[in-house]
N, C-alpha and C positions, 0 to 999 in steps of 0.2 A: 887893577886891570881896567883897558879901557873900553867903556861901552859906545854904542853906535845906537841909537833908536829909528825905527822907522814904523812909516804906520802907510796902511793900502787899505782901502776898501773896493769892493765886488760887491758886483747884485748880479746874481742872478735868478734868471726868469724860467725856468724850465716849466713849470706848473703855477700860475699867480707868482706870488713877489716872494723869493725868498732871499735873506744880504747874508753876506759873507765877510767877515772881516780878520784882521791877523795885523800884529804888531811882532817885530824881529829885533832882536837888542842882543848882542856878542860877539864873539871869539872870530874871526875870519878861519875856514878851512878848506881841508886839501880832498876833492874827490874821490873815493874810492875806487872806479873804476871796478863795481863791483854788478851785480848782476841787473838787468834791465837800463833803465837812464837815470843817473844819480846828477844832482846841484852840484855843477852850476850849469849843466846841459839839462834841458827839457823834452817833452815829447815836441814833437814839427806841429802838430795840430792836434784841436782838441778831438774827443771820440764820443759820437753820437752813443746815446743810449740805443742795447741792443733789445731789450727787452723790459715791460713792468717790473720785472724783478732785478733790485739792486744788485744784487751778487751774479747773476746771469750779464751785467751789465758792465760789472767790476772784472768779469773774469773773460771777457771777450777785450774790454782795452787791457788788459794783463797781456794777455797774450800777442797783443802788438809789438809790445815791446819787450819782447820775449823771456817772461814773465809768468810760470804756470800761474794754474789755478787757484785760488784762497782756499788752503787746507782749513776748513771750519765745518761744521755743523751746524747750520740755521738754528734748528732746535731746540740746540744747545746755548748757542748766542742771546736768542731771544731770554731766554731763563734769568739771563744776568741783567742787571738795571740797565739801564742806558749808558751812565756814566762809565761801567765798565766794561759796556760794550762796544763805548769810543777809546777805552786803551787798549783791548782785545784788539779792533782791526786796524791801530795804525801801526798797533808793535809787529802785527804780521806783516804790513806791506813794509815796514823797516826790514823784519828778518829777512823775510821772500827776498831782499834786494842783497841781503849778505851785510846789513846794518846791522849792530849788536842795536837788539832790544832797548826798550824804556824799564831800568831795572822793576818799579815799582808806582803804585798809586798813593800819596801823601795827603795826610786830613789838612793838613793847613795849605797846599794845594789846591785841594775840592773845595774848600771854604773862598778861595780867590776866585774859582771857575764858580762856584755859586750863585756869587755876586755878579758876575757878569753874565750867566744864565737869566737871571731875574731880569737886570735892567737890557736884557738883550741890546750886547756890546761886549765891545770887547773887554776880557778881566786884567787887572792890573796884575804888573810884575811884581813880585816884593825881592829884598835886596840879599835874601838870605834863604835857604831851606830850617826848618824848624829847630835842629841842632845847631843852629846858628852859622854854619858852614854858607858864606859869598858864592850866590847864585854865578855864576860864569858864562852865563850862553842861555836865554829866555824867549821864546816864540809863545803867540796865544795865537787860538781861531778860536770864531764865535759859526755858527748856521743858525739861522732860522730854518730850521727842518728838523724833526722829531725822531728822523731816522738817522742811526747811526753810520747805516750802508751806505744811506741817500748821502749824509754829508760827507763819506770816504770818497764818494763817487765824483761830486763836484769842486773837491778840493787837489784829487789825484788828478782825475782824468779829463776835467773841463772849464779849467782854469787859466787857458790861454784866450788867444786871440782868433778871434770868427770871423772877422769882416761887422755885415750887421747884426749878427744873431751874436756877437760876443755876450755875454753874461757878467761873466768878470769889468765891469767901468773903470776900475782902474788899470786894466790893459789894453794899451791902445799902439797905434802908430807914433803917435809920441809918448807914451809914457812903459815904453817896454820892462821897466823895473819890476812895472806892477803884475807881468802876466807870470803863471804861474807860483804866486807868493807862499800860497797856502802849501802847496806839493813840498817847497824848498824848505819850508819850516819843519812838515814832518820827515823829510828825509833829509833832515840836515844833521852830516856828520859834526861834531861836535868837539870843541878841541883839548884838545890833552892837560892834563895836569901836571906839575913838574914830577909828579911820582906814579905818573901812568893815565892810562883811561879815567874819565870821569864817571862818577855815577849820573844815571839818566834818570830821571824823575817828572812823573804827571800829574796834574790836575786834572779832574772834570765836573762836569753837571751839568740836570738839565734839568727845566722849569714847565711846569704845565700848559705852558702857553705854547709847546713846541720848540723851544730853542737849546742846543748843544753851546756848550762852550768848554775851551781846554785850554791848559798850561804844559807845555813841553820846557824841561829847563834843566841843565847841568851844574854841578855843584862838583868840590873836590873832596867832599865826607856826604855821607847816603843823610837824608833826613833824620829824625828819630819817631817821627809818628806814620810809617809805611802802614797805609790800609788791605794793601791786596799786591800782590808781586807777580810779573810775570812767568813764574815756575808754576805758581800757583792755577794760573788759571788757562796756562798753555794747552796742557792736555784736557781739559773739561771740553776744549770748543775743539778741540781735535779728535773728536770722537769718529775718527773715519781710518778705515782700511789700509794700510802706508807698503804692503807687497804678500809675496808668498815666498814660501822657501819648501820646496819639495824633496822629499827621500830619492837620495839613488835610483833605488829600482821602479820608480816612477809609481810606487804604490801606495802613494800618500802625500799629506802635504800640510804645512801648519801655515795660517792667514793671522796677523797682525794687526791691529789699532795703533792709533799714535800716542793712546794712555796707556797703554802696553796690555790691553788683554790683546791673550794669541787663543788659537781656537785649532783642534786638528781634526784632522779629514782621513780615510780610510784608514792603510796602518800608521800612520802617524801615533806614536804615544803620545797622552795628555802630559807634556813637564812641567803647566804651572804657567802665569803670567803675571805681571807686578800693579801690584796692588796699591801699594803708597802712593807719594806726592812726587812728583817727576821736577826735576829739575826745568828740564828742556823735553818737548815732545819726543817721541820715538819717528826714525826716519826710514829703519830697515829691519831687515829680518833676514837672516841667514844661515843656513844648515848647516850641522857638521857632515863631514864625507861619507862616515858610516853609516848617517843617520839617527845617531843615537842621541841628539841635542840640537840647539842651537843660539844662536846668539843675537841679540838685540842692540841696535846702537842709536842711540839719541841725539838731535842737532847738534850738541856741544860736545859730543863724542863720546859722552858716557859708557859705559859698555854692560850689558847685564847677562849672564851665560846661566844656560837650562840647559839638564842632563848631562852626558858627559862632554859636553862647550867649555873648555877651560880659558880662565881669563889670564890675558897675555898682557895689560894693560889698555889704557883709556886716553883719553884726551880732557875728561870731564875735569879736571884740574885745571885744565892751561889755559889762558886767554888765547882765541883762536880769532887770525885775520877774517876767515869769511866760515860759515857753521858745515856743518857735516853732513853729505849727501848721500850716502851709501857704505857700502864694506862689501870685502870679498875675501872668502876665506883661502890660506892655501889650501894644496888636492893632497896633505895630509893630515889638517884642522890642527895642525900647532902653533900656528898664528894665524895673523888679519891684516889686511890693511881696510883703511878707512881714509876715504878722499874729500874733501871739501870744493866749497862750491866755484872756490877760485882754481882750483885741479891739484891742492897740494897734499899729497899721500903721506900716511902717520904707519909707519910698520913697526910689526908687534909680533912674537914670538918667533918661528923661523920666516918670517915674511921677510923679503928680500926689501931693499931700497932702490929700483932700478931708475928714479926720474919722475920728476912732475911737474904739470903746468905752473905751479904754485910759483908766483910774482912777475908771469910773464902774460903779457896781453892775451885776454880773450874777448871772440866776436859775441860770444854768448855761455852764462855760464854752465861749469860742469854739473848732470844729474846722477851721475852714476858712473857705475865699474864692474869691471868682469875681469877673473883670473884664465891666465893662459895656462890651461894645465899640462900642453907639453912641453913649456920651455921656463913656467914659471913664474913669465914676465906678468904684464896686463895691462889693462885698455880702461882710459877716462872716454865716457862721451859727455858731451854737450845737449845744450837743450835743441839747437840746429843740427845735430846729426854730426857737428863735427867730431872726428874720431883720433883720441892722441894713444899712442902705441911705444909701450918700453920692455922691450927684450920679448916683443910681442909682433907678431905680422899686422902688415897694415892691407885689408882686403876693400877697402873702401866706405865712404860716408855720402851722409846726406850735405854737408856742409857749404854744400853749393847750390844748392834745391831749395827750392821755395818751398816749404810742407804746409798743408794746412792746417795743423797743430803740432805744440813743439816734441821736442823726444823728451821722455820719461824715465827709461832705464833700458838696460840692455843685459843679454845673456850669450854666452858663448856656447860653444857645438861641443862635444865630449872629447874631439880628439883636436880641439884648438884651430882647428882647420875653418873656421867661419865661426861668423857671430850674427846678430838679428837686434834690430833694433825697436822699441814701441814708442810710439806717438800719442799724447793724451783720448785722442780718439780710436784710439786701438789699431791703426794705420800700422804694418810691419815693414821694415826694408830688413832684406838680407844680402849679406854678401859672404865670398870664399864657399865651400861648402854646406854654407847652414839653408836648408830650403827652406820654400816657402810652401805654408799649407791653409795661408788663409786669414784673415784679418775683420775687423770690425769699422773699417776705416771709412765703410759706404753706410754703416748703420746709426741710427738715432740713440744713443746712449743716455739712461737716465743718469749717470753720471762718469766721469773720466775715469779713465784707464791712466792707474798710476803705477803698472809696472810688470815683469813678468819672469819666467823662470823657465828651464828645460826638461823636458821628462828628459834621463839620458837614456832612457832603456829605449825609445824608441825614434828619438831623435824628435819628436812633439814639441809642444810649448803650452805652458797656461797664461792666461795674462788676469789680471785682479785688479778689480774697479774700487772707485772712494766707498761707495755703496758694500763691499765686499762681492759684490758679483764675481762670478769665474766663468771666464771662458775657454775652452782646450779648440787644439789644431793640431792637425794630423797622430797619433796613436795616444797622447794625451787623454786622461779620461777624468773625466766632471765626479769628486765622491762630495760634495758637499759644501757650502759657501756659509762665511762669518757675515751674520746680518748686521749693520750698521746704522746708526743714523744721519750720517751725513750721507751729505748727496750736493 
């Protein structure tokens, strides 16, 4: 196979002299058009730091390019070495965009990012993964900077062209190759093998003297010395709140982590929450009708059912185009669907098949779903409020609006007559019948509003932060919030 080497160096200056460099050798591929701005399109300009805090800083250019929040836990991030806290947050800006994951972390990997840690520079490729298995597609970055945020930060979102204040020196007016180099190597999709996807595979490390350095590289057999895997360590940094799923008669209500403890509130029954090694984080949470269970779905569609939530099938087997944003059960819980973030719907027990976005252009991707319970159909939304409708009324969206944060999820009205939408900052729109009683959308939030749910006894709403926070509106009533540690 044939290789192509290229080498770029950056310096940037944000605080004294930090250099950035990266080397790209492989496969030529095809964009995914998956969610936010994928290689070989960039962002238009780079985005000023919004705040001291990297993640506050990360999560403001996210959202430019319509991109939620970085589902992580500071707290929990910090806990891990550095070296795997630089494959923690470039696997999630890979996921977040609808990119399959870096399978895994490799010792004879870390031992190339080592070396190029120490001599701060870039690490050499080598021509094989440890099973012997021909590297097919190899990217490095080096940072001088000891934070892992810090170099997500300057490799994602400020690695283009400024005028004078550019950072990156090998992006210029004449040398446009060079501007965003670093962003293309970690989201570079990666190209195929003659018998499918390739395994994705990392090095890293970093050296006392402040410097990160990494190997991103594709292979057509997995290493044999895998240190750490992304199943592994997905849900430890996802220790945050992911929705609510409330009983019927609006008399309780069970709250969600993305390691899967659930936690219940008034009559809610305690059913239990999973305790193992998670393949893929947890994305949703959803009731049965009666009340008497419900069910849990993970990015790759896994499915996990408490009380009487019977399982109707998963997706957690199938290599999936872009990962799993939500579920909506039918209005008699004998099946499910489950949508993905490209809008393509997976029906499961009497869940109808009525149509999905799935491989048709979208302006931003889908977060969420709601079942139509009087005709059966139901409704993807989008992170811009746009709203797609199959065997379902279409009562209107934000998909033309500017919001100042993106949509998060959505719930529909008891008699299908209207639905309501949530904004990471607790912002509601509704339309058709679904009223409005009130929103968070003018307040200071110590953390985002990822999602919300209907009392139907009263025609209310709760909505549930990464923090586990709860907030009710109109006959909604507050019994209790799952504490979190992200934020």
């Amino acid at each position: 196979m044939r290789h192509r080497a290229r080498r770029r160096v950056a310096i940037l200056l944000p605080i004294g002299v930090m250099i950035i460099s990266s080397i790209a050798a492989g496969l030529t591929y095809v964009p995914a058009g998956a969610d936010g701005i994928l290689p070989p399109a960039n962002p238009a300009s780079n985005v000023a730091p919004s705040s001291a805090d990297w993640l506050s800083s990360i999560d403001t250019a996210r959202a430019q390019e319509g991109v939620g929040t970085m589902d992580i836990s500071q707290s929990a991030l910090a806990a891990l070495p550095v070296p795997e806290q630089m494959f923690t947050v470039l696997n999630i800006e890979r996921v977040d965009r609808g990119l399959p994951p870096i399978y895994g972390m490799s010792a004879q990997l870390n031992s190339y990012a080592q070396a190029g840690a120490n001599a701060m520079t870039d690490p050499p490729i080598p021509s094989a993964v440890s099973s012997g298995a021909p590297i097919t597609w190899g990217g490095t970055l080096w940072a001088g900077v000891p934070s892992a945020l810090g170099a997500d930060y300057y490799m994602m979102y400020d690695d283009g062209f400024g005028g004078p204040a550019t950072t990156n020196i090998a992006c210029g007016p004449a040398t446009p190759s060079g501007c965003w180099i670093h962003r293309d190597i970690i989201l570079n999709e990666f190209g195929n093998c003659p018998t499918g996807p390739p395994v994705l595979s990392m090095g890293a490390a970093s050296s006392a003297a402040g410097s990160i350095a990494a190997l991103l590289v594709s292979s057509c057999a997995p290493p044999s010395d895998v240190t750490l895997t992304w199943s592994q360590v997905a849900a430890v940094v996802s220790e945050r709140t992911i929705g609510i799923a409330p009983l019927a008669s609006g008399s309780g209500y069970w709250e969600a982590e993305a390691n899967g403890t659930v936690a219940s509130f008034g009559a809610a029954h305690s059913l239990g929450s999973l305790t193992g090694r998670l393949n893929a984080p947890l994305v949703g949470i959803t009731a049965t009708p009666d009340g008497g269970g419900y069910w849990l779905v993970a990015s790759d569609g896994g499915i996990f059912n408490f009380g009487d939530a019977k399982f109707f099938g998963s997706t957690g087997s199938l290599h999936l185009n872009k990962p799993i944003v939500g579920m909506a059960s039918t209005p008699d819980g004998k099946g499910y669907w489950l949508v993905a973030s490209d809008g393509g719907i997976f029906s499961f027990g009497d869940a109808v098949f009525h149509g999905s976005m799935g491989g048709s252009p979208l302006n931003q991707p889908v977060v969420g779903m709601a079942d139509d319970p009087a005709t059966g159909g139901y409704w993807e939304v989008a992170s811009d409020g746009g709203i797609f409708s199959y065997k379902a009324p279409f009562f209107g969206s934000t998909g033309s609006i500017h919001l100042n944060k993106p949509i998060v999820g959505m719930e529909t009205s008891p008699n299908g007559q209207g639905y309501r939408f949530v904004a990471s900052d607790g912002g509601i729109f509704t339309y058709g019948q679904a009223p409005f009683y009130g929103s968070t959308g003018s307040i200071h939030l110590a953390s985002p509003v990822v999602g919300m749910a209907p009392d139907n006894a009263t025609n209310g709403y709760w909505m549930a932060a990464a923090d586990g926070g709860i907030f009710t509106f109109g006959g909604a009533v507050y019994m209790g919030r799952l504490v979190s540690s992200a934020g």
